[in-house]
N, C-alpha and C positions, 0 to 999 in steps of 0.2 A: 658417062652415057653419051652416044652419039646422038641420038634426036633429042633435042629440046624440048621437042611436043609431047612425045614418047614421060618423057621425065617430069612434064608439065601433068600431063592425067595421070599418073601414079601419086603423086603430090596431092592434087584433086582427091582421087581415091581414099585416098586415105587420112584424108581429113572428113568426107564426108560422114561417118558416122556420129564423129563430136558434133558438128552443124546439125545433123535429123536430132540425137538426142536432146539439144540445147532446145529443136524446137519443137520436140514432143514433150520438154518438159514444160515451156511458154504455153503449150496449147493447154494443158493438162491445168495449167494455173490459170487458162482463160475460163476456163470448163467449170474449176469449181469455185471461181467469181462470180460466174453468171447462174451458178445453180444456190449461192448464198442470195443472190441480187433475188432471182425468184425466190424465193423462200422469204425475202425483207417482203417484196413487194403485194404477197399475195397476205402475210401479215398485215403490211399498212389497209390494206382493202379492207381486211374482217375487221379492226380495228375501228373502222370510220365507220363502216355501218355499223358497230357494234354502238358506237357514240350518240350517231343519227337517230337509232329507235331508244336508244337509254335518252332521248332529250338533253345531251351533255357537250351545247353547241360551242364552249371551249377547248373541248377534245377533237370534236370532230373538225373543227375549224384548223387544228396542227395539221393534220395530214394535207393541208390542202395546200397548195404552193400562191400563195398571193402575191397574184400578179396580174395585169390589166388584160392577158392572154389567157384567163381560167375560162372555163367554159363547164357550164354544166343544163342538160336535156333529157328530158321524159314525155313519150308520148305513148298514150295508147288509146283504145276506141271513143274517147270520150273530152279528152284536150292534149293539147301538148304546148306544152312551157317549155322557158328556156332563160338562161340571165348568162350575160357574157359580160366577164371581167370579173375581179373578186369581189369588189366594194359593191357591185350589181349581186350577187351571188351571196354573198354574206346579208345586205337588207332585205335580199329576196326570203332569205332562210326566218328572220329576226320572226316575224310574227308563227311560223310553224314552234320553233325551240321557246316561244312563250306562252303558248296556248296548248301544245299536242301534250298526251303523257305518256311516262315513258312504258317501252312496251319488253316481253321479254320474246318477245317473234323468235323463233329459229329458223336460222336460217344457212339454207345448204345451198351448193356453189359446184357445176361444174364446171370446174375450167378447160376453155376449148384450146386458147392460143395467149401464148407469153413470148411476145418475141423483144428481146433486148438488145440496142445496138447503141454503145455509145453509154450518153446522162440519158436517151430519150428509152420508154420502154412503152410498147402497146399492148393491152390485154383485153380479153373478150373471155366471157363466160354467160350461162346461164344459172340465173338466180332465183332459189324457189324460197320464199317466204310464209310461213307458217304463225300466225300470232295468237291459235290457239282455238278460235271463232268460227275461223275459216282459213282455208288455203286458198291464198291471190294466187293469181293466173301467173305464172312463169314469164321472168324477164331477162331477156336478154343485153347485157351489157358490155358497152367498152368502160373503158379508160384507159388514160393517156400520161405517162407518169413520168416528170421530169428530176432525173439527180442532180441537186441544188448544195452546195456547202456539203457535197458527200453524204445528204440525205433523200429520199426517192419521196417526191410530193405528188399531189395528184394535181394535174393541168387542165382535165377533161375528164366529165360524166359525160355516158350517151348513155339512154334507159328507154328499153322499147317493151311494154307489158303484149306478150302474144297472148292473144285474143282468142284464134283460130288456129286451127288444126292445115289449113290449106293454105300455107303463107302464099298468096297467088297475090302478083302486085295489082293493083284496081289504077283504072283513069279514069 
């Protein structure tokens, strides 16, 4: 072949299908890692609250990644708490898991957003809780969920109980 360049993009060409498939097979492998990672992560959640109202603070204490960076929050029209760190987070919890009993609440979950990048994953849903009595007022949650040793812990509760129908911010 007289041009170089000529002989250089046929070359190119004709490797490029092996390159696209190798990396529509990579994506395809990213795709159903991160749709098992959702499906881990949205188990660990039902999980932990399922621990939290069964009063079974040795369960619900595994999912949680202990570490001086946990963070857990709830506020609604009436107070809002907070314990940041685990060892804060854990004696926070001690007198609820000795005194509460355990409850068979159902509880439904819709989920808004799972975004996953990396060990870090951020999730937000609303949570409507039923214990039978009465139905509490719908809350909306994050959390913030770190993969540790190749398991997905939770890092961060944010819990805001909506009140109102007219989320309009007040100052």
């Amino acid at each position: 072949m007289r041009n170089p360049y000529l002989f250089l993009l046929l070359i190119h060409l004709l490797c490029m299908p092996g390159i696209t498939a190798e990396a529509q097979a990579k994506k395809a492998k990213q795709a159903a890692s991160a749709a098992n990672d959702e499906t881990v992560i949205k188990n660990i959640i039902e999980k932990e609250t399922k621990a939290f109202f069964e009063i079974d603070q040795k369960d619900w204490a595994s999912y949680w990644a202990q570490v001086p960076y946990a963070f857990w929050s709830f506020a609604d029209t009436t107070d809002v708490n907070s314990f940041s760190g685990w060892n804060e987070i854990s004696k926070g919890f001690d007198n609820y898991f000795k005194t509460s009993k355990p409850s068979s609440a159902k509880i439904n979950r819709n989920w808004r957003h799972i975004q996953i990048n990396g060990t870090m994953a951020y999730i937000r849903f609303t949570q409507m809780v039923d214990d039978g009595n009465n139905m509490r007022p719908a809350q909306e949650e994050v959390r913030v969920m770190e993969k540790i040793n190749g398991e997905w812990k939770i890092v961060c509760v944010a819990v805001i109980a909506i009140q109102k129908d007219d989320n309009v911010p007040v100052r």
